[in-house]
Structure formats: C-alpha cells, structure tokens
C-alpha positions as CSV (number, residue, x, y, z in Angstrom):
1,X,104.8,89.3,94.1
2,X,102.5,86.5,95.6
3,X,104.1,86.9,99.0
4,X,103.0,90.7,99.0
5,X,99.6,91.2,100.6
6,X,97.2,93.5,99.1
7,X,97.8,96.4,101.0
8,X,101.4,96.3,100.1
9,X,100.4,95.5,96.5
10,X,97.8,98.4,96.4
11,X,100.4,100.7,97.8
12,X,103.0,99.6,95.0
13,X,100.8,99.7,91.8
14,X,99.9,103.8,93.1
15,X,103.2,104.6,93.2
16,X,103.9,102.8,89.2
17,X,100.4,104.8,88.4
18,X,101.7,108.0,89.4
19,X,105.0,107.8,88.1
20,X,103.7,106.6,85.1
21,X,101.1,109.5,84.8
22,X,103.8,111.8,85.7
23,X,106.3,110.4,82.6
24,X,108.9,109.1,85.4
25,X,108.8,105.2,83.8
26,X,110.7,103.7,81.0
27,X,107.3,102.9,79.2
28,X,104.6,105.4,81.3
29,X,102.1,104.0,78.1
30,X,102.9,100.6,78.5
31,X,102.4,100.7,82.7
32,X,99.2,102.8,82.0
33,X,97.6,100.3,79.8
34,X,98.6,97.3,82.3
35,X,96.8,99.1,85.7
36,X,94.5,100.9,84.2
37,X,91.0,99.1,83.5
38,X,89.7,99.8,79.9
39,X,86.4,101.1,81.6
40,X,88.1,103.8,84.2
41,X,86.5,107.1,84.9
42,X,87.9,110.6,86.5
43,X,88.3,113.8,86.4
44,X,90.8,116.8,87.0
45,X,90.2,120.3,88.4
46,X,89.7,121.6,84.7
47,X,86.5,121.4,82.9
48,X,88.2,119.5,80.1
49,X,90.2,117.1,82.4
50,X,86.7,114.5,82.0
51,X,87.3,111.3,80.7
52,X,85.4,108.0,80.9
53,X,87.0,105.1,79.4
54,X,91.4,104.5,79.0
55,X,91.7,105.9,75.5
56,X,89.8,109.1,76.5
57,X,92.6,109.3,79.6
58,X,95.5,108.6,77.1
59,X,93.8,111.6,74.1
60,X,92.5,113.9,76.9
61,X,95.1,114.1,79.0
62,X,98.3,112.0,79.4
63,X,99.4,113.2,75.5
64,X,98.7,116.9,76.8
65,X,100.2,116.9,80.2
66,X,101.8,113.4,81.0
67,X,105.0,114.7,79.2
68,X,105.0,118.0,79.8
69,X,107.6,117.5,82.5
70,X,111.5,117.7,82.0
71,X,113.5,115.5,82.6
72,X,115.3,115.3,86.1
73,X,111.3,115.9,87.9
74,X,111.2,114.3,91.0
75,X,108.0,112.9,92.6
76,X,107.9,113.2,95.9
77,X,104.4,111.6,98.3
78,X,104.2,113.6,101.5
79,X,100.8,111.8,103.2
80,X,99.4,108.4,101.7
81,X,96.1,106.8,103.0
82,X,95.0,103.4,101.7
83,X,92.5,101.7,102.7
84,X,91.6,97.6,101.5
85,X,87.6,96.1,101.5
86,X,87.6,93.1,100.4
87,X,88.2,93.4,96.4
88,X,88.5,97.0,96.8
89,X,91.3,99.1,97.2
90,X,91.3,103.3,97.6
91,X,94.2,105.5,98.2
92,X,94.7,108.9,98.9
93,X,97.8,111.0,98.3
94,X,99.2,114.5,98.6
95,X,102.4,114.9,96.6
96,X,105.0,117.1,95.7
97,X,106.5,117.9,91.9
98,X,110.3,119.4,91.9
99,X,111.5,119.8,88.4
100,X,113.9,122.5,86.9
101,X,113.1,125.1,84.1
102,X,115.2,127.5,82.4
103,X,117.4,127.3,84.9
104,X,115.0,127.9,87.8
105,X,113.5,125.4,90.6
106,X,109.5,124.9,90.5
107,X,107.7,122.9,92.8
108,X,103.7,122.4,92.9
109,X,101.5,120.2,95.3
110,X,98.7,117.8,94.2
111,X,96.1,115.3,95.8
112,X,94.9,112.2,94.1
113,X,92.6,109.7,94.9
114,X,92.3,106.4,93.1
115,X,90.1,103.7,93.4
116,X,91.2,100.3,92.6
117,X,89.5,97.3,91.8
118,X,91.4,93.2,92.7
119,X,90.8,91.8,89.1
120,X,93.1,88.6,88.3
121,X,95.8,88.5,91.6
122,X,96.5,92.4,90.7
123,X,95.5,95.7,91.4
124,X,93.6,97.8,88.2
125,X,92.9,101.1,88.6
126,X,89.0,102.2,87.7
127,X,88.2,105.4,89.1
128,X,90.9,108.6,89.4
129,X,90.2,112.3,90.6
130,X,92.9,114.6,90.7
131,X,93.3,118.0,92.4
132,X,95.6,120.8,92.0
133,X,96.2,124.6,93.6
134,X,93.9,127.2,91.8
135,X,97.1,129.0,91.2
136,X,98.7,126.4,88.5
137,X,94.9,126.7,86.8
138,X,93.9,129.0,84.0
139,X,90.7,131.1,84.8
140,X,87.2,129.6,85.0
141,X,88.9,126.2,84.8
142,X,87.3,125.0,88.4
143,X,85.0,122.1,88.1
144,X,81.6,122.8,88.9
145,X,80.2,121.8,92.7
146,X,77.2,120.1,91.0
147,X,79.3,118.1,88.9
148,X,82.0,116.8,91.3
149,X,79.0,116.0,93.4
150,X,77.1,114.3,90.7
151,X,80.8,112.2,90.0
152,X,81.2,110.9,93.6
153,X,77.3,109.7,93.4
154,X,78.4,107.8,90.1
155,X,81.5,106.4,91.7
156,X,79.4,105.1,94.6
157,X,76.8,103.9,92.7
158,X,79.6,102.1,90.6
159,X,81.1,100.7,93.9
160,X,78.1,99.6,95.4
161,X,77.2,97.3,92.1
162,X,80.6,96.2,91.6
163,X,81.1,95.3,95.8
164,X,77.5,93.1,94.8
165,X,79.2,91.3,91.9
166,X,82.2,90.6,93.9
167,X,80.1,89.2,96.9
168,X,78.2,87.1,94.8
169,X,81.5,85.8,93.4
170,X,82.6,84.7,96.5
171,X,79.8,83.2,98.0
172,X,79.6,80.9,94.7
173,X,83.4,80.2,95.4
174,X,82.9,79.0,98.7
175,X,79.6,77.0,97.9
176,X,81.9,75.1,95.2
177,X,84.6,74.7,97.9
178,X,82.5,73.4,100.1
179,X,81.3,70.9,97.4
180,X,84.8,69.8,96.8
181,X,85.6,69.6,100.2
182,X,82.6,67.4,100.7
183,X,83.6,65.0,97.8
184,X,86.8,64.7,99.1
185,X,86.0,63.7,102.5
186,X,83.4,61.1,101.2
187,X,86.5,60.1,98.5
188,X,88.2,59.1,102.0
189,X,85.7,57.7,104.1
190,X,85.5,55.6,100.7
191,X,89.3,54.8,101.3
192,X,88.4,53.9,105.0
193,X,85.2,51.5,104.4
194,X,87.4,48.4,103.5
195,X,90.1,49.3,106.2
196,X,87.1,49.6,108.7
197,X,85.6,46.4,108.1
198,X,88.3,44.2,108.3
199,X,89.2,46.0,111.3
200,X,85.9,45.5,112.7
201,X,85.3,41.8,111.7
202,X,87.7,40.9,114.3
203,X,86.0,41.9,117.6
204,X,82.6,40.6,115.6
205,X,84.6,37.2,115.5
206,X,85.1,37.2,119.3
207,X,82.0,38.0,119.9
208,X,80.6,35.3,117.9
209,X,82.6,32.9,119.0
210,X,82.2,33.7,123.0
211,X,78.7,33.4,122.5
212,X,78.7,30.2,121.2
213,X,80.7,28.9,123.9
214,X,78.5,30.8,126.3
215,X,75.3,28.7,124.7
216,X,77.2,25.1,125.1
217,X,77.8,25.8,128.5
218,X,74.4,27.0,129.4
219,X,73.5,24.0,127.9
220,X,75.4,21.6,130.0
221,X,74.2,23.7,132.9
222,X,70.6,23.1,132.3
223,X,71.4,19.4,131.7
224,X,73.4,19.3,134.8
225,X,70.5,20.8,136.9
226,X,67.6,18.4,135.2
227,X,69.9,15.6,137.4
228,X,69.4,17.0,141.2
229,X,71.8,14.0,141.7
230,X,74.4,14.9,140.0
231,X,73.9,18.5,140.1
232,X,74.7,18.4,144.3
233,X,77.7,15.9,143.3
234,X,79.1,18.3,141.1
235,X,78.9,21.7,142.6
236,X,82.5,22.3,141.8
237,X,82.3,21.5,138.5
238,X,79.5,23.5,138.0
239,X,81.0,26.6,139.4
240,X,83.5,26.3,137.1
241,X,80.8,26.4,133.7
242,X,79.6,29.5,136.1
243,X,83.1,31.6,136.1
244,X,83.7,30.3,132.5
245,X,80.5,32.1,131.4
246,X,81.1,35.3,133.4
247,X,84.8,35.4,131.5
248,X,82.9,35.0,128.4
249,X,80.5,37.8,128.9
250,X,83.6,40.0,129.8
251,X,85.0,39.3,126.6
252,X,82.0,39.7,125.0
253,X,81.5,43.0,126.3
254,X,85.0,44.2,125.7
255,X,85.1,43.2,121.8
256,X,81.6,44.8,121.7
257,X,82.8,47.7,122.9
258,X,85.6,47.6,120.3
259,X,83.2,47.3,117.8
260,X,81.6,50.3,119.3
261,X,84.8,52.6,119.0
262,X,85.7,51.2,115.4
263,X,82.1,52.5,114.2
264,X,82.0,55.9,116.2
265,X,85.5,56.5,114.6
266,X,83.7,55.9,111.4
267,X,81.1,58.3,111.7
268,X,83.6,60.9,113.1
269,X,85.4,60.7,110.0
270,X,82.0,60.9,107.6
271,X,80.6,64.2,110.2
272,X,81.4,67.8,109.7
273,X,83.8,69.0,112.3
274,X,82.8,70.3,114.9
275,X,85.7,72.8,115.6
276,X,86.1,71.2,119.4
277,X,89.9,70.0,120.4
278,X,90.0,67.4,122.7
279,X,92.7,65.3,124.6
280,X,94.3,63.2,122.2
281,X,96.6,59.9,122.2
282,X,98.5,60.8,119.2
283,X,100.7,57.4,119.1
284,X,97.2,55.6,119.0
285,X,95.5,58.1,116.2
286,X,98.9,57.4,114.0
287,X,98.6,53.5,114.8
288,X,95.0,53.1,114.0
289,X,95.1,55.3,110.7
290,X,98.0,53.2,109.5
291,X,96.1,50.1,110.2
292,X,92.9,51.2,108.7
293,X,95.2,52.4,105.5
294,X,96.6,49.6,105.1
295,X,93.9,47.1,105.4
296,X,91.5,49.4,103.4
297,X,93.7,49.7,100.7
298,X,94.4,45.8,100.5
299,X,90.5,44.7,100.3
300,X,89.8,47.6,97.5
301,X,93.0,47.4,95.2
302,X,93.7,43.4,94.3
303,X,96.9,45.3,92.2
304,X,97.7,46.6,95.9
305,X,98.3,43.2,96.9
306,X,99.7,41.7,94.3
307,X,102.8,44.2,94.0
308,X,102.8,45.2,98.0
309,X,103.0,42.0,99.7
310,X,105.1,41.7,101.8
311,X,105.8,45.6,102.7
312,X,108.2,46.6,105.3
313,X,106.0,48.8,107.4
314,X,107.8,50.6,110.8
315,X,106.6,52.7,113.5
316,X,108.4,54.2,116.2
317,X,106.2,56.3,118.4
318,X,107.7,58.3,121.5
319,X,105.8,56.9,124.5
320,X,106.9,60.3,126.5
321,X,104.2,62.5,124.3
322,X,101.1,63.1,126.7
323,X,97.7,63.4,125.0
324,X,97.3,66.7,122.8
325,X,94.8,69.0,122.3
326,X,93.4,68.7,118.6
327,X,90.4,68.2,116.7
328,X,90.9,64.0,116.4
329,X,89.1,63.7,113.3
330,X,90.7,66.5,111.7
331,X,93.8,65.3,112.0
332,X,93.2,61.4,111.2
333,X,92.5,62.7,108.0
334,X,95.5,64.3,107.5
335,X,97.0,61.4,108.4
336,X,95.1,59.0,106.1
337,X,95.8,61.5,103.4
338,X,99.8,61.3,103.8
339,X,99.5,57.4,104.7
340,X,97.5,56.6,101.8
341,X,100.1,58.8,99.3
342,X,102.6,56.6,100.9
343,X,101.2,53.4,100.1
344,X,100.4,54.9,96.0
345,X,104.1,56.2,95.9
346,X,105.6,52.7,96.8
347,X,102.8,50.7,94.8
348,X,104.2,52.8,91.7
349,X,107.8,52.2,92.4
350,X,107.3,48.5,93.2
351,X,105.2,48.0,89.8
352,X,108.0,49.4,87.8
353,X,111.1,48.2,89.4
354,X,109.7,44.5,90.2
355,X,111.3,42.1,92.9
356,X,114.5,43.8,93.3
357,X,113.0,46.7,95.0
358,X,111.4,46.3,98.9
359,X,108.5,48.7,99.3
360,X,108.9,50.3,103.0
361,X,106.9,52.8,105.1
362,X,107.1,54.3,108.3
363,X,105.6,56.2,110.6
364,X,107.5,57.9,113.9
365,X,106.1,60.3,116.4
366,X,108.5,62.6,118.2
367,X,108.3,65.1,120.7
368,X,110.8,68.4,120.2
369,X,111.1,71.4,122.2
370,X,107.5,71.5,123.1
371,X,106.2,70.1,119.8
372,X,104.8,66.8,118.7
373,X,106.2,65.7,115.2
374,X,104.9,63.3,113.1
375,X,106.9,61.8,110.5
376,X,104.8,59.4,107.5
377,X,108.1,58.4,105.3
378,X,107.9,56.3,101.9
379,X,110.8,55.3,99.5
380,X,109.2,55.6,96.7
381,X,110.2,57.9,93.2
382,X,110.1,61.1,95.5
383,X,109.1,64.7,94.4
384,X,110.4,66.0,91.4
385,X,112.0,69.9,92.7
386,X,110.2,71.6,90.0
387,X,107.4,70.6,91.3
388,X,107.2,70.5,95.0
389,X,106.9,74.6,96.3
390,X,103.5,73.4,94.6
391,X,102.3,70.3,95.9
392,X,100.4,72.0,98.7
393,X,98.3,74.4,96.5
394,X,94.9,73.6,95.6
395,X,94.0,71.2,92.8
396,X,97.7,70.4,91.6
397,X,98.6,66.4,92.0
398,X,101.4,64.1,90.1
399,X,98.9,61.4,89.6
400,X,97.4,60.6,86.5
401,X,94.5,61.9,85.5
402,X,91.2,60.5,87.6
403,X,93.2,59.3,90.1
404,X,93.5,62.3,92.6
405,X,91.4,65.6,92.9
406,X,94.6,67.6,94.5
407,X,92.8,68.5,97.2
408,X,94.1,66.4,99.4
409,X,97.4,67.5,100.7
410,X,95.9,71.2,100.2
411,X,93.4,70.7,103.1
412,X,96.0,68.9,105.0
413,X,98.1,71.9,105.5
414,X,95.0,74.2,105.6
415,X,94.3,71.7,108.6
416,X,97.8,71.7,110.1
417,X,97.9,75.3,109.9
418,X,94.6,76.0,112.2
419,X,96.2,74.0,115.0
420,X,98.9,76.0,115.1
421,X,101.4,73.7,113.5
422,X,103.2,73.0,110.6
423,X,103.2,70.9,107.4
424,X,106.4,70.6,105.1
425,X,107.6,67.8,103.1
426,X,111.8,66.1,102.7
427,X,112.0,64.3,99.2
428,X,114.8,63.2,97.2
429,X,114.3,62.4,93.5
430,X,114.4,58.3,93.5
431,X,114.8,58.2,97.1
432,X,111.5,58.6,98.7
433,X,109.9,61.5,100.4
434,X,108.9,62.4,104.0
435,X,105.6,64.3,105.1
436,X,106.5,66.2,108.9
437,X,103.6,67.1,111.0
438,X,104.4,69.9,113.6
439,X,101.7,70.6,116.5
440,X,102.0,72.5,119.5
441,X,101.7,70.3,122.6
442,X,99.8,73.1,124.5
C-alpha cells in the first residue's frame, strides 16, 4: 500500500465503498466502519435517504437496502472521474447493477459521487450523494431542488473549512521541518569546526613563519644599507635577501589564500543553499570532507582517539571523472554525513572488540556508464536487515538515544535524489556496510 499514490489509492478505497454498500464484501459492515468517517453526510434521491453522521447511514439505509441484493449481483463501473487536491479526494461514477430474480435478469444504472478526505496515510470517506432513475423510485420520492442545492452549499462550505485546516497543517509541518533541518545543519557545521581549524592552522603556520623570516631579512637589509661600504661590496649577496623575500611573499600569499578557501568552504556549509550547480572536482570535495571528518572528529571526541588510532583510512579516486555539475555544498554534506557514520560505526566496533580488530575506511570515486559513483565503506557491525529498507526514512537512527536526530541520512537521499542521482546502501551483518552515491555526469 505505501507504494500506491493517492490517486490509485482514492480509486481503490471507491471501489471497497461501493462494493461494500452494495453487500459484495465478506464484511460490507466492517469495510464501512473502516472508510467511512464517523462525521459523513449524504443523501439519496428519496426524501428519507438523509443521513448525517455513520450510524444514521448504517440505521437509514445500509440495513434497508445494502442487503437487499441476491446473491450472484455483479457491480459493474462504466465511467469513473477522480480527481486529487491536496488532502482531498472526489470521485464520480456511473455504474451498472446485474443481479437475477425469480429466475429473471434485472439490471439498473446509478451515479455516485463521494468525497474523500486523506486522514492518517488513507483515504475516509465524508460526504456521499447518490442518484438513481426515477423509474426504480416510488412516487413523490424526488429530493427537493432547494434542498440538494442547500446540500452542495453545506458540502462546500464543509470543504472550504476543512481545505483551511489542512493548509494550516502543512504550513506548521514545513515550518518544523525547516527547524529540524536547520538544527541539523548547525549539528554538522558543529562536526566540521574542530576539523576546520586544524585544517586551517596549517597555512596560518606558514604564514607566520614566512613572515618572520621575511622581518630578519628586512632587517639585515636595512643593516646592510646603513654601511654604503659594504652595501656596494655586497650587491650579490643582497640580491639574494631580495629573491628570498619575494619567495616568501609568494608563499605567504598562497597559504593565505588557503586560509581563504578553508573559511569560504566554512561558510558555504553554515549558508542556505542557494539551489545553483556549479562545476565540481568531485575527487577534491570527497578528499577534503574526509580530511575535515577526520580531523574534526579527533579534536572533539578524546574517546575518538583513544580507540581510533591508528585507523586504516583508503581512498581511491578515478582521476578520468571531469568536474560535475552539482550544488558543492549540498553534497559535502552528504558526504560528511556518510563519512562521519563511518568513523561512529568503526569507533563502536573497535570499543567492543579491542586490539584484535583494525578499524578501516575508505572512500573511492568511480565513473560508470556516464555516472560518477561514490563509494564511503566502513567495517564496522553493519545494518541489521530488519532494519535497513528504513534507515533512509525520517527520524529513524540505530544510535542510542541523544546521539543522532535521524535526519541525517534522510536528507542525504532527499539531496541525492534532486540531482538526479541515487543513494543506496551494501551492509553485511558483522561485516561492515557501504553507502554508494550515484550522480549523473551531465
């Protein structure tokens, strides 16, 4: 049932409600009291055939006419028109009854229209009007015009308020998705701060250090000049405190800049996304994520380093892949996501098995019949099976309580899936896992 879409589901609970109305179910009752809300409203072509709530329905007419029918009736739906808006379903049906009595064959056409409302992942019925040939009616049984009117303006008055409800629903659920979405990306730009600084503190080290050179030797220059004697002696030597300095400034420059792309990177993470693909070095996304992993996860978990070190960590990247289109940020923190699971997977696994076990992690790029695949393997406890189909769906995580939101690898495939590619996960009970990243090189 949940990989029916809601047409297809609309389509199949009218066909249970009219073969249930109709007596053609093993338990019509039973399938009645399941799609029918307790609150639904309707009304036949008879003056009598009013009813407001279910047991009205049930008194009123399904004990008069629902089994009326003999058996060996067949139902047969010659035009059906549905129609879906939002949490809203209506369908429209003209049918056909063939049954057998005393011997000879009967057959009598009927419309129906039934409005549905989407209440808990199914389809409840809240509104039903049925209408039947004058022929098959009694005299002076015709509704009056005023009243089926003065119905349909209750029915869209009941629409209308209900559509309100359901919209305000919504926009509160994606205000608190967008909360949680928020506090997850801030959870790993946490992740990231440690990894960034260490990775950072090494072009700040250059720089330091260059210019501190740079200052002794503009020192000896100026004390070389103060001498006009020895500064003409040594023009040579002079030149070469010259070229040194320039070569310092170079490297300055180029750990600055460094710096420079560590930071942006940082704040490319912590922004919104802007939705914008760009041309994108895949090999050097996977390698600096990894990095930044790893080294944030060392300076914020002292346990991390205790049980980790040394870790077998491999990377194999395909030098063949040209730059791909994507949204870079996006998909670093996909990466980070999978990376960091990788690290918590072995770290568990290491902490209970001891020295005899090697913690190990990879991660490969590939490119495959015009596809870029990304592999992030672990060999930690794996995936247990029963548990798996659900390991992308919102909220759900095997860690402990506090320790993950399980809304990680949900937004992962949610990002995966609007570039067009493809997240899926190999696991062995024991073994390890492996998280593959498909993405479509054009």
């Amino acid at each position: 049932m949940a990989n029916k879409s809601k047409p297809e589901l609309l389509l199949e609970t009218f066909h249970r409600l009219v073969s249930a109305i109709f007596g053609q179910t093993a338990d019509p009752e039973k399938d009645l009291r399941e799609i029918m809300s307790d609150s639904i409203k309707g009304f036949g072509t008879g003056k009598h055939e009013i009813f407001n709530n279910y047991n009205e329905y049930i008194e009123k007419i399904f004990k008069i006419f629902g089994k009326q029918l003999p058996a060996g009736t067949k139902l047969h739906f010659i035009d059906i028109r549905s129609e879906v808006l939002d949490a809203i379903g209506i369908v429209h049906a003209t049918y056909e009854i063939n049954y057998t009595l005393d011997g000879i064959e009967n057959n009598y056409y009927g419309r129906r229209s039934t409005v549905f409302h989407w209440n808990n992942d199914r389809w409840q019925a809240i509104h039903l009007h049925v209408s039947e040939p004058s022929a098959h009616l009694a005299a002076g049984e015709s509704l009056p015009v005023k009243a089926l009117k003065a119905q349909n303006e209750e029915l869209k008055k009941q629409v209308s308020i209900r559509t309100e409800e359901l919209n305000k629903s919504l926009n509160d659920l994606k205000a608190t998705q967008q909360q949680l979405i928020q506090s997850e990306k801030m959870a790993s730009l946490g992740e990231l701060t440690a990894g960034i600084a260490h990775e950072i503190q090494n072009p700040l080290n250059f720089v330091n250090n260059f210019s501190e050179v740079n200052n002794e030797l503009l020192e000896e220059l100026k004390n070389k000049k103060s001498n006009p004697d020895s500064y003409r002696e040594k023009s040579e030597e002079l030149d070469e405190i010259l070229n040194d300095i320039f070569q310092n400034n170079e490297k300055i420059n180029h750990h600055g800049k460094r710096a420079d792309a560590i930071v942006k990177g940082m704040l490319q993470h912590s922004r919104s996304s802007n939705g914008v693909k760009e041309a994108t070095d895949i090999n050097a996304l996977c390698d600096e994520y990894l990095r930044l992993s790893y080294h944030g996860l060392r300076a914020k978990d002292n346990s991390f380093n205790a049980t980790l070190i040394p870790i077998a960590i491999g990377t194999d990247f395909d030098e063949s892949i040209d730059k791909v289109n994507v949204i870079p940020q996006d998909i670093g923190r996909v990466l980070l996501n999978l990376i960091n699971n990788a690290f918590y997977v072995v770290d568990e696994k290491k902490k209970q098995m001891g020295d005899g076990f090697e913690p190990t992690i990879s991660v490969n790029t590939k490119k495959i019949n015009g596809k870029v695949e990304i592999k992030v393997a672990d060999n930690g406890n794996g995936i247990p099976q029963k548990v798996v189909d659900k390991i992308f769906q919102p909220f759900f995580t095997t860690k402990p309580t506090g320790q993950g939101t399980g809304l990680g690898l949900s937004l992962a495939y949610d990002i995966i899936k609007a570039h067009g590619g493809e997240l899926k996960v190999e696991t062995k009970e024991g073994e390890g896992s492996t998280f593959i990243i498909q993405l479509p090189i054009n």
